[in-house]
Residue frames relative to the residue before (quaternion, step in Angstrom):
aa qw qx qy qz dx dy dz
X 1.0000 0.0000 0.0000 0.0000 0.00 0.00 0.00
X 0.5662 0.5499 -0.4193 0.4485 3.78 0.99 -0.33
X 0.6600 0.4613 -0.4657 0.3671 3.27 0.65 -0.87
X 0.6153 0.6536 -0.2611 0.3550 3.48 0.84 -1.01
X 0.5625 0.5375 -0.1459 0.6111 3.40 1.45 -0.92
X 0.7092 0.3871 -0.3264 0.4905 3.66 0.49 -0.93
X 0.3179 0.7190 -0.4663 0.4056 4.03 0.99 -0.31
X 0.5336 -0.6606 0.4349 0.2995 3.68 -0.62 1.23
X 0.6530 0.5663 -0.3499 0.3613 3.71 0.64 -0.92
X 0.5658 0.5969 -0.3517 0.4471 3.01 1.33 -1.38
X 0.6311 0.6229 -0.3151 0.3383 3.48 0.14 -1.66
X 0.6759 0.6551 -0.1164 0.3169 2.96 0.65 -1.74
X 0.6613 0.4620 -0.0137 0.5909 3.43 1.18 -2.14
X 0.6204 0.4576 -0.3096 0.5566 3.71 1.34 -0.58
X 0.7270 0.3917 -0.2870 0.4854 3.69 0.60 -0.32
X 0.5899 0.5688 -0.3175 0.4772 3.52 1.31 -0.37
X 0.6132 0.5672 -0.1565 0.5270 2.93 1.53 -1.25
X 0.5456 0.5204 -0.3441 0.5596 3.94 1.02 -0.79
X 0.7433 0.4277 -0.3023 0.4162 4.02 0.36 -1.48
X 0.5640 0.4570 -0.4088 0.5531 3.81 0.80 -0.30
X 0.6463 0.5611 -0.4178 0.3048 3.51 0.15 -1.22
X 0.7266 0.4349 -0.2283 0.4804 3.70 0.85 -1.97
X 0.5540 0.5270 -0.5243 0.3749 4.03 0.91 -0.38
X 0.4475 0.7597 -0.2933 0.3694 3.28 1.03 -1.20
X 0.7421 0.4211 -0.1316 0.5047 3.30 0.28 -1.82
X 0.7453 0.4297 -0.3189 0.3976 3.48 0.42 -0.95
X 0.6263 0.3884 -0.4046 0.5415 3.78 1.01 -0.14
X 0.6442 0.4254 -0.4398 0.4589 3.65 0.32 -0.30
X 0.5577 0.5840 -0.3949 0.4381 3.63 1.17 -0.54
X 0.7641 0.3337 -0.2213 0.5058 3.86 0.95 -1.15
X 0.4214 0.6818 -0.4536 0.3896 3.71 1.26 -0.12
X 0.7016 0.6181 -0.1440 0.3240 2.83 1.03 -1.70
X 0.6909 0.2992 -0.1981 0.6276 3.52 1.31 -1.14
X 0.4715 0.5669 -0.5616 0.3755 3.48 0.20 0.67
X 0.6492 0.6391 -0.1883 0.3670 2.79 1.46 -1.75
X 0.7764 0.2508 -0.1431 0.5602 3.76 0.90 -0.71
X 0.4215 0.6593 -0.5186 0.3445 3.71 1.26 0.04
X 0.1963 -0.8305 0.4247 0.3023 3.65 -0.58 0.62
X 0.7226 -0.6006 0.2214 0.2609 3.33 -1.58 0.87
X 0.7293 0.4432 -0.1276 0.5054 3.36 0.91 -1.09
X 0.1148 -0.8074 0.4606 0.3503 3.80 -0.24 0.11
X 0.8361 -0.1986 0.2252 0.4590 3.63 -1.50 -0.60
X 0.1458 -0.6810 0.6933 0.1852 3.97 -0.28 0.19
X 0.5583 -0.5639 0.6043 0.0714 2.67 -1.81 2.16
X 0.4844 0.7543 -0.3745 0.2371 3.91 0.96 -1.12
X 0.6792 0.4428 -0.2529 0.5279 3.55 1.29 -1.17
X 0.6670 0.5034 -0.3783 0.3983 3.47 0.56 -0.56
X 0.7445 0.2396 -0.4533 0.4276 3.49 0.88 0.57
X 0.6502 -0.5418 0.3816 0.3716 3.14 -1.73 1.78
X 0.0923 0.7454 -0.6587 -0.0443 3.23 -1.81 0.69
X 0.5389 -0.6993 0.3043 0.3578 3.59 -0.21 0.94
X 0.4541 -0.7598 0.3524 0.3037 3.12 -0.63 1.43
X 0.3308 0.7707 -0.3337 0.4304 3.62 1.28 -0.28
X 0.7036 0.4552 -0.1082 0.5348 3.49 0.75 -1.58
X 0.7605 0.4327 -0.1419 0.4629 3.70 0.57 -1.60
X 0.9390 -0.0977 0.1228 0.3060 3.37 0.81 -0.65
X 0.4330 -0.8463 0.3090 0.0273 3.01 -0.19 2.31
X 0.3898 -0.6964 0.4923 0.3475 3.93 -0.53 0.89
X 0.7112 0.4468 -0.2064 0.5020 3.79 -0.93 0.09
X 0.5918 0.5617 -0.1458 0.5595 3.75 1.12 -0.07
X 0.4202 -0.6088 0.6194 0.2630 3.42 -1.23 1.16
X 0.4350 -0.7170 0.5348 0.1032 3.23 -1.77 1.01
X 0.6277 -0.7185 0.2848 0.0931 3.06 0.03 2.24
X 0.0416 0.8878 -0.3113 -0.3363 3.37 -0.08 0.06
X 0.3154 0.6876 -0.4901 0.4330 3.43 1.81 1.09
X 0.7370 0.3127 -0.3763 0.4663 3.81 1.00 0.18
X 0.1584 0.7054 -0.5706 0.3894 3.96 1.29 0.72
X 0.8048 0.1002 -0.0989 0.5766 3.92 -1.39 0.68
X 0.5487 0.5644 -0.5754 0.2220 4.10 0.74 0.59
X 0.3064 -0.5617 0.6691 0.3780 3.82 -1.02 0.31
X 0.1268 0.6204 -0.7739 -0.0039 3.22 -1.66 0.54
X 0.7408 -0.5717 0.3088 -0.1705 2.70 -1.79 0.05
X 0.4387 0.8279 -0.1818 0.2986 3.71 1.25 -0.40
X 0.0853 -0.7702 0.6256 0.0902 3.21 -1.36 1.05
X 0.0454 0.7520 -0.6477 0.1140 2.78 -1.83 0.96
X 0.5439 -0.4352 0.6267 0.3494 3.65 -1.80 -0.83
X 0.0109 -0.7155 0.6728 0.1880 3.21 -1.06 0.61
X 0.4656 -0.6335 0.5899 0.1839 3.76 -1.20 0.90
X 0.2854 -0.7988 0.5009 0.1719 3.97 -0.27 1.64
X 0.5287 0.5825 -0.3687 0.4953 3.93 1.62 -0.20
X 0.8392 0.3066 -0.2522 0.3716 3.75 1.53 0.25
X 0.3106 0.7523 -0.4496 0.3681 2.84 0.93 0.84
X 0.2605 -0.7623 0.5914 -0.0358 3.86 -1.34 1.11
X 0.0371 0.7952 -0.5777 -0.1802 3.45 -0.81 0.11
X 0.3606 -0.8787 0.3127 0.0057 3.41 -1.17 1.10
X 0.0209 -0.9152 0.3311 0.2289 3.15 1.27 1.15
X 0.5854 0.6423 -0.4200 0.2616 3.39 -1.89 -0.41
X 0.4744 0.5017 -0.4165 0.5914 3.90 1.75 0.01
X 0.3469 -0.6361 0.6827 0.0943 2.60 -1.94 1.38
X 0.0090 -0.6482 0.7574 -0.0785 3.62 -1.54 0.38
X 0.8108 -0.0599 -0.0617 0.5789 3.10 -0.74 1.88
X 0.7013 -0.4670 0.3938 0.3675 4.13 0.16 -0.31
X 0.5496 0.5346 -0.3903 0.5097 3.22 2.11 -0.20
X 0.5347 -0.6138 0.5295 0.2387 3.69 -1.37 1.00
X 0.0817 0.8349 -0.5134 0.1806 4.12 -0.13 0.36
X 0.4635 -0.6675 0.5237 0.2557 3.55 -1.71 -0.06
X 0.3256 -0.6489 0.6302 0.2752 3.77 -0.79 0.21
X 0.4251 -0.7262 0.5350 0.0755 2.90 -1.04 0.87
X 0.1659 0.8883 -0.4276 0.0255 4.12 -0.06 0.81
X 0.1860 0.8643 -0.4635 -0.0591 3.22 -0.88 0.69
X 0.4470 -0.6330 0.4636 0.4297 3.51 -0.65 0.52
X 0.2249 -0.6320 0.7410 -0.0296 3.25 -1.84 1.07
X 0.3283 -0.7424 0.5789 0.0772 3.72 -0.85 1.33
X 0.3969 -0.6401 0.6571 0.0310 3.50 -0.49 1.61
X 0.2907 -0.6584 0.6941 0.0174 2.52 -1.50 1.95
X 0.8605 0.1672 -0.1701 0.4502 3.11 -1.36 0.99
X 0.4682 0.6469 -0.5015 0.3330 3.65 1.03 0.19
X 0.5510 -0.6525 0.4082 0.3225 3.07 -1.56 0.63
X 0.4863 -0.6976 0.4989 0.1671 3.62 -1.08 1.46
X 0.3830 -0.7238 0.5613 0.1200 3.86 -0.64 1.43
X 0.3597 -0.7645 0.5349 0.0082 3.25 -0.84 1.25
X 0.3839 0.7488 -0.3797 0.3843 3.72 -0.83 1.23
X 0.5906 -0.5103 0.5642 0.2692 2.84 -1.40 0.07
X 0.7975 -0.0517 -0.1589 0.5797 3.95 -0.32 1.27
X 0.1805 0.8837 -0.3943 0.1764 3.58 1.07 1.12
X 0.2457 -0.7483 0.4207 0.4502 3.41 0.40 0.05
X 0.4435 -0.5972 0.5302 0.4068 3.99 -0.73 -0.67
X 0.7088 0.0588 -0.1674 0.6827 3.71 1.31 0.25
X 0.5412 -0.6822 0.4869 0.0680 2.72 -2.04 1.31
X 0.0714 0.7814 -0.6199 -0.0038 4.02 0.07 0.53
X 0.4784 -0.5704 0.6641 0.0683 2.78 -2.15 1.20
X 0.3570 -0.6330 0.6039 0.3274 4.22 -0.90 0.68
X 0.0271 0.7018 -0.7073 -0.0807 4.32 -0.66 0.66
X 0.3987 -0.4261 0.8008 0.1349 3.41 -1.85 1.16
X 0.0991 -0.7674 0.6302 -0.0643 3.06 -1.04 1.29
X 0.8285 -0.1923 0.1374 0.5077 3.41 1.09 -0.73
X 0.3105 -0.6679 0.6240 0.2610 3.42 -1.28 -0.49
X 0.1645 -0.7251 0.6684 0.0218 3.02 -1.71 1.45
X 0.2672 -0.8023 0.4268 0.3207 3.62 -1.23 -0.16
X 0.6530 0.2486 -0.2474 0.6713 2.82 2.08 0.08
X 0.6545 -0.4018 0.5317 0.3570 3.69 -1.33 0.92
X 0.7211 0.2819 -0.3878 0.5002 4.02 -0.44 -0.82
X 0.6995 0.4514 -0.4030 0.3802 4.42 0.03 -0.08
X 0.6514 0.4500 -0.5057 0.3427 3.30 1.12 0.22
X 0.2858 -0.8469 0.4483 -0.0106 3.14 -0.52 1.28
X 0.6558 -0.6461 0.1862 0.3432 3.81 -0.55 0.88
X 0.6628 -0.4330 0.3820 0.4767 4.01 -0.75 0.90
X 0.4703 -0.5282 0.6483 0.2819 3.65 -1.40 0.00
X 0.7090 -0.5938 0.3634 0.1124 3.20 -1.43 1.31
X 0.7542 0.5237 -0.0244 0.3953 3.64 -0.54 -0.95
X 0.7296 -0.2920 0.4580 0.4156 3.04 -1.42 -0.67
X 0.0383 -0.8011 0.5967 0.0253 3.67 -0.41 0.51
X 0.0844 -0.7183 0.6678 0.1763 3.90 -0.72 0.64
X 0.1642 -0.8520 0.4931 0.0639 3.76 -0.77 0.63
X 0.2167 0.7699 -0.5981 -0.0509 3.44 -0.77 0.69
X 0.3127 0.7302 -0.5631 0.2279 3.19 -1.48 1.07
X 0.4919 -0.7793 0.2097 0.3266 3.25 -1.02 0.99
X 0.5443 -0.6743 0.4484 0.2193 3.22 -1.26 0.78
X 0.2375 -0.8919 0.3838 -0.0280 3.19 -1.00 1.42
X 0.1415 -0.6760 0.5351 0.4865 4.37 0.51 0.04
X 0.8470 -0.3482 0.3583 0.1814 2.72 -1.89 0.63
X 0.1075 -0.7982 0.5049 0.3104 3.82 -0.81 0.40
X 0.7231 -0.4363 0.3256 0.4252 3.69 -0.96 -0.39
X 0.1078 -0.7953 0.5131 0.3044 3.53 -0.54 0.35
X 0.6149 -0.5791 0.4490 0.2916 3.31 -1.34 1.27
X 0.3818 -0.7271 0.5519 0.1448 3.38 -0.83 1.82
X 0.8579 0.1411 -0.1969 0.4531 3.47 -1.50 0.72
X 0.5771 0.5117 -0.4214 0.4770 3.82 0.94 0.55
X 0.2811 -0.7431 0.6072 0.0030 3.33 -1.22 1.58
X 0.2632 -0.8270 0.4908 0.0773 3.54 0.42 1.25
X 0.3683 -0.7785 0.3932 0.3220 3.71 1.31 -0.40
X 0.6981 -0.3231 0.2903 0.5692 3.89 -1.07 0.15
X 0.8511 0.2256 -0.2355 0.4115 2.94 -2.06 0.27
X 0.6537 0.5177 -0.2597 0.4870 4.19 1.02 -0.71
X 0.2731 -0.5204 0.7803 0.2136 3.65 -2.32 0.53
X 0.0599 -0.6290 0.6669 0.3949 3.36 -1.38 -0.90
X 0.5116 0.2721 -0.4075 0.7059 3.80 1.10 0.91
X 0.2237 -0.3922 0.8008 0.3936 2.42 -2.54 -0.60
X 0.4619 0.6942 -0.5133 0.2030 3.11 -0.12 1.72
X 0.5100 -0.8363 0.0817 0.1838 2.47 -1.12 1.64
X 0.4654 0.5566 -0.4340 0.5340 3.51 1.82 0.14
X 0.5966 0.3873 -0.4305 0.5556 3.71 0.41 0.39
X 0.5494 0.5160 -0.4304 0.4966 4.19 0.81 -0.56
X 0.7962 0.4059 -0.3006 0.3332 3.57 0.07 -1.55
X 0.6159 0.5597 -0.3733 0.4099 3.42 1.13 -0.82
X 0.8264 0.3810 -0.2284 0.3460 3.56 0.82 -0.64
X 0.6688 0.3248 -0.3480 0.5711 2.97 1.82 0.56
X 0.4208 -0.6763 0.5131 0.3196 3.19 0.97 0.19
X 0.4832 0.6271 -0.4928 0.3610 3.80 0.30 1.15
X 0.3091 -0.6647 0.5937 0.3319 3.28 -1.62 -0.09
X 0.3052 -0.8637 0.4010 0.0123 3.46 -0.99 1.03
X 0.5998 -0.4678 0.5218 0.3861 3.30 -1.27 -0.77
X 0.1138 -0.8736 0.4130 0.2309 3.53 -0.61 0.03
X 0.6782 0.2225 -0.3822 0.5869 2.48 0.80 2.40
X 0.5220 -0.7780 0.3140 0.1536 3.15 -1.22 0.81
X 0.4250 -0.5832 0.6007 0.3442 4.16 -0.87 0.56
X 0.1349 0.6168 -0.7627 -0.1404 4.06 -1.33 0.35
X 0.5256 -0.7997 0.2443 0.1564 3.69 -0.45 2.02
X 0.0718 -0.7713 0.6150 0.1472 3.68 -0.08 -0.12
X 0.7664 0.1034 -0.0096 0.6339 3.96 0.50 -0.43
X 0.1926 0.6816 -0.7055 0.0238 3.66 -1.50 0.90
X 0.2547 -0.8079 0.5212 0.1043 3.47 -0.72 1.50
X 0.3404 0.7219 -0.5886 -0.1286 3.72 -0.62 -0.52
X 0.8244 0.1454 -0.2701 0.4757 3.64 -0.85 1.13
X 0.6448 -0.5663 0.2314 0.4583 2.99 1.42 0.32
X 0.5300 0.5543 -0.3989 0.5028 3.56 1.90 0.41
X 0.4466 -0.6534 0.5185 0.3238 3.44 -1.03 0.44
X 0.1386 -0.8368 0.5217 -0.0918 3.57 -0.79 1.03
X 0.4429 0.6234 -0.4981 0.4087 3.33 1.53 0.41
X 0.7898 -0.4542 0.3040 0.2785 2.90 -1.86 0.15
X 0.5281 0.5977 -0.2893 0.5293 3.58 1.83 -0.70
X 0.7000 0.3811 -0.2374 0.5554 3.82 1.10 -0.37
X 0.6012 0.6512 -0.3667 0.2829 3.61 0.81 -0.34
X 0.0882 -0.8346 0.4501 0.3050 3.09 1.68 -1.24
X 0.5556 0.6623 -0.3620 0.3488 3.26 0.86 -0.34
X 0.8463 -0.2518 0.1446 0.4466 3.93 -1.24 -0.01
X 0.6465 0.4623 -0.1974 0.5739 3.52 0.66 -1.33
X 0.2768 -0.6897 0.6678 -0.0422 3.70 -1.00 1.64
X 0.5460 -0.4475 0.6891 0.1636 2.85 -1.98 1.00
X 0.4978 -0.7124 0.4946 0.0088 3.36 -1.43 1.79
X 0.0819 -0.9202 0.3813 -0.0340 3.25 1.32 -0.94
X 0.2994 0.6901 -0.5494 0.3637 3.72 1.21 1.03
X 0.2880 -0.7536 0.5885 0.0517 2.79 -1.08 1.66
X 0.6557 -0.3117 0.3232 0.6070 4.06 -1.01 -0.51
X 0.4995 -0.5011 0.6620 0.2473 3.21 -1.63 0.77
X 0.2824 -0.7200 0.5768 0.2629 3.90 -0.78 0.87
X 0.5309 -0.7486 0.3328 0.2167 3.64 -0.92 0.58
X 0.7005 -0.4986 0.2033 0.4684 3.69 -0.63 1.45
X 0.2945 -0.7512 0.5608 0.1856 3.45 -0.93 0.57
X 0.2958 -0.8681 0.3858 0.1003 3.65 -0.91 0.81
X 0.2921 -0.7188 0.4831 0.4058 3.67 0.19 0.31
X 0.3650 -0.6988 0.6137 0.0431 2.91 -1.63 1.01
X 0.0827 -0.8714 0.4506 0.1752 3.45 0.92 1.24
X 0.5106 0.4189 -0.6574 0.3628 4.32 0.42 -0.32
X 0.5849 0.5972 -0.4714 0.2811 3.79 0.58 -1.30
X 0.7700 0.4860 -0.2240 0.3473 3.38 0.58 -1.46
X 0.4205 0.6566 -0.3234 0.5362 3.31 1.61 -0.19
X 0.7580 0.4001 -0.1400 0.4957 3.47 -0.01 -1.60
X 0.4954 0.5866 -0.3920 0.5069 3.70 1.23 -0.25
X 0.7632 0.4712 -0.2444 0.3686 3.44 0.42 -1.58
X 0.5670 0.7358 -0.1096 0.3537 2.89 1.80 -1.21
X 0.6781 0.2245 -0.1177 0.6899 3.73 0.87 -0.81
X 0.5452 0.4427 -0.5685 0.4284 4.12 0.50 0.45
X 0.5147 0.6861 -0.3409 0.3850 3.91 1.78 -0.53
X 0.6013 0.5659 -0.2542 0.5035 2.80 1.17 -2.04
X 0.6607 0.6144 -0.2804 0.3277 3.51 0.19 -1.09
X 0.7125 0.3588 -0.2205 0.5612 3.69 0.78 -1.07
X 0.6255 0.5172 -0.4107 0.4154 3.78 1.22 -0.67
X 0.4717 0.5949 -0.4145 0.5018 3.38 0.94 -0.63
X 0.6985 0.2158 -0.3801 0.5667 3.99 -0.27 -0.91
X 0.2934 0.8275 -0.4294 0.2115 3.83 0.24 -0.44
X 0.7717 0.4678 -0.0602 0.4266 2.31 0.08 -2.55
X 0.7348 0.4821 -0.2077 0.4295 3.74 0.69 -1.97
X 0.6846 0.3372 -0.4911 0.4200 3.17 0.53 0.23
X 0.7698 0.4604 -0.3263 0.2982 3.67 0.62 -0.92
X 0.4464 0.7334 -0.2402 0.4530 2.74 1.74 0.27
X 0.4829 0.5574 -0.1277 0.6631 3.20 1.74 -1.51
X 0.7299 0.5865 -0.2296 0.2656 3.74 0.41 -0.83
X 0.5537 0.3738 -0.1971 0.7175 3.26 1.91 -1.57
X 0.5363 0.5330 -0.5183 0.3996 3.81 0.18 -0.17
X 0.6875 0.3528 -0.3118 0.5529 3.69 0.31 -1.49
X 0.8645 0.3158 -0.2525 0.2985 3.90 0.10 -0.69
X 0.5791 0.4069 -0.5371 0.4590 3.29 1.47 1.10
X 0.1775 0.6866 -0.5656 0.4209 3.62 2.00 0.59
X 0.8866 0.3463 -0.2317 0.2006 3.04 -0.20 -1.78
X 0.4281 0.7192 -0.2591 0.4820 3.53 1.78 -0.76
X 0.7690 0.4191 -0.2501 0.4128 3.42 0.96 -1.13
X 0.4906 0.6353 -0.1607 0.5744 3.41 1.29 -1.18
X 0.6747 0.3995 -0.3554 0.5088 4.00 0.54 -0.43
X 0.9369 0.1269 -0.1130 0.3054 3.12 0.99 -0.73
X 0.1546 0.5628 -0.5900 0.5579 2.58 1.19 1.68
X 0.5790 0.5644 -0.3612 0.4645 3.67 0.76 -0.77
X 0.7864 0.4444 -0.1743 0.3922 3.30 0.30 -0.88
X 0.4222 0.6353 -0.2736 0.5859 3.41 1.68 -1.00
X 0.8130 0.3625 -0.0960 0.4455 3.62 -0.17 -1.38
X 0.6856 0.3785 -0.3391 0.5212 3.71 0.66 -0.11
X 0.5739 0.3697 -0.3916 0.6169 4.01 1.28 -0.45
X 0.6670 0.3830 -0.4861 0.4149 4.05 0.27 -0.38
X 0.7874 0.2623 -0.2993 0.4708 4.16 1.11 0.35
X 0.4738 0.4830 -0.6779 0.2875 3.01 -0.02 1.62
X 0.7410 -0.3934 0.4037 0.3649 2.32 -2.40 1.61
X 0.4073 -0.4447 0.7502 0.2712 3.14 -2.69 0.79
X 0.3057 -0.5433 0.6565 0.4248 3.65 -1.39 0.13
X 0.2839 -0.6769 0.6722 0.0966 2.46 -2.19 0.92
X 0.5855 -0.6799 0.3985 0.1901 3.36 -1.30 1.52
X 0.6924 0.4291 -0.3211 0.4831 3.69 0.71 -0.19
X 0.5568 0.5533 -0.4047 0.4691 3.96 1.31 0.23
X 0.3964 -0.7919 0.3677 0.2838 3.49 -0.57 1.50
X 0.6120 0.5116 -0.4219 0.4310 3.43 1.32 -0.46
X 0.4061 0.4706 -0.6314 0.4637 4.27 0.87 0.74
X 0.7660 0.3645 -0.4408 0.2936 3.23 0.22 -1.56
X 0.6455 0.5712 -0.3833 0.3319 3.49 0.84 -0.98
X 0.6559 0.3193 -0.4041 0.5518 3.76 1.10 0.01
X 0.5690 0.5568 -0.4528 0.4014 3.71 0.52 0.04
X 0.6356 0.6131 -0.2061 0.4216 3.44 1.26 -0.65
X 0.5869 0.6451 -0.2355 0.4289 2.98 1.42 -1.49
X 0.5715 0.6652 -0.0998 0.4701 3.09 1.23 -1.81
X 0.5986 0.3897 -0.3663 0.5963 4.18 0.42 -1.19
X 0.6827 0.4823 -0.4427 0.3244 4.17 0.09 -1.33
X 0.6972 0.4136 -0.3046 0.5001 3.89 0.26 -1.35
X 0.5978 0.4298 -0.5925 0.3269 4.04 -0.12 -0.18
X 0.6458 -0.4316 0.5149 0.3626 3.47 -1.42 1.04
């Protein structure tokens, strides 16, 4: 059967057969990313500031239609609260976040038993790579913008040690400052006070800008896509398919032909009887007895 296969047409029909196959592949390849490409993009909506005051209520679950919002907010931050969170990357380089709590002006004041008398928000201020560069909050009056994040989990059975979180969470924040909060965190992009910028993007100094854009939104599978994928990876194997069974009835009307030529050539050589051999007459006789 190779030889039969090795036959220029074949070759030919086998490379024809190879260029369909890879088109194949390449639609089932873009089916495929359609199939997981998600439907809805990024909403522009967060990207405008909205007082956190307005967006988000202390004492309250953390919605999850304000997640990826910028807001807004002035306060004081208190340099006796501040945390650093190791294990963040920046750039590929392992490091700490830098957190402190910032007392909301004019927020609303949680009522209770162990209440504080002000409401504070946890702000990512920055990134260090070494513990000794995080350097104390800014003084004063502080206007903040940045987007506003829910709370993460703190890592059970981990002692992060003094001066440390192992989250930016905020049931692990309040306990170590003994405050009432937000329930959730600011990671800053802008921090004014007198009208100078005092974030970490203006400092130039050790402690990096965080720079968390919007979170892009869950992607969904587009099962017809993923279908029509599976679909042209078929097409694709039918395609070599064909060239071979094709190759196949070729080689096995070879052999069909070849038999009969065989046969052809073995009926074009039989002996003629010959009349002077006694064993004709003796069948020619035989033949005269049996007739009726």
């Amino acid at each position: 059967m190779l030889q039969t296969a090795l036959k220029p047409r074949w070759i030919v029909g086998l490379v024809f057969a190879i260029v369909v196959s890879g088109v194949f592949v390449l639609l089932s390849q873009w089916q495929f990313g359609r199939s997981t490409q998600p439907e809805v993009t990024v909403s522009t909506t967060t990207e405008e500031p909205k007082p956190l005051t307005a967006a988000l209520q202390p004492g309250d679950f953390f919605p999850g239609s304000v997640a990826d919002q910028v807001v807004t907010a002035t306060g004081s931050y208190d340099p006796q609260k501040q945390v650093l969170v190791p294990g963040r990357l920046n750039g590929g380089a392992s490091g700490y976040w830098v957190v402190s709590a910032l007392a909301v002006k004019d927020a609303p004041v949680l009522t209770g038993a162990g209440a504080s008398p002000q409401t504070w928000i946890p702000v990512a201020r920055g990134w260090v790579a070494d513990p000794a560069d995080a350097a104390a909050p800014p003084s004063g009056t502080i206007e903040l913008t940045g987007r506003l994040l829910p709370s993460e989990a703190p890592l059970p059975g981990t002692d992060a040690g003094p001066g440390r979180a192992s989250a930016v969470s905020v049931a692990e924040l309040i306990n170590i400052w003994d405050i009432s909060s937000y329930p959730g965190f600011v990671a800053a992009s802008s921090e004014l006070s007198g009208g100078s910028d005092v974030s970490a993007a203006a400092s130039g100094g050790e402690v990096k800008p965080l720079n968390i854009g919007p979170q892009p939104p869950a992607g969904k599978i587009n099962w017809l896509n993923l279908f029509y994928a599976a679909e042209w990876v078929v097409f694709a194997g039918f395609a070599l398919f064909i060239w071979w069974r094709l190759v196949k009835d070729d080689y096995r009307r070879g052999l069909e032909d070849a038999l009969d030529e065989e046969q052809e050539a073995a009926a074009q050589h039989v002996p003629t009887p010959d009349p002077t051999d006694p064993r004709t007459t003796e069948t020619r006789t035989t033949e005269t007895k049996v007739q009726p």
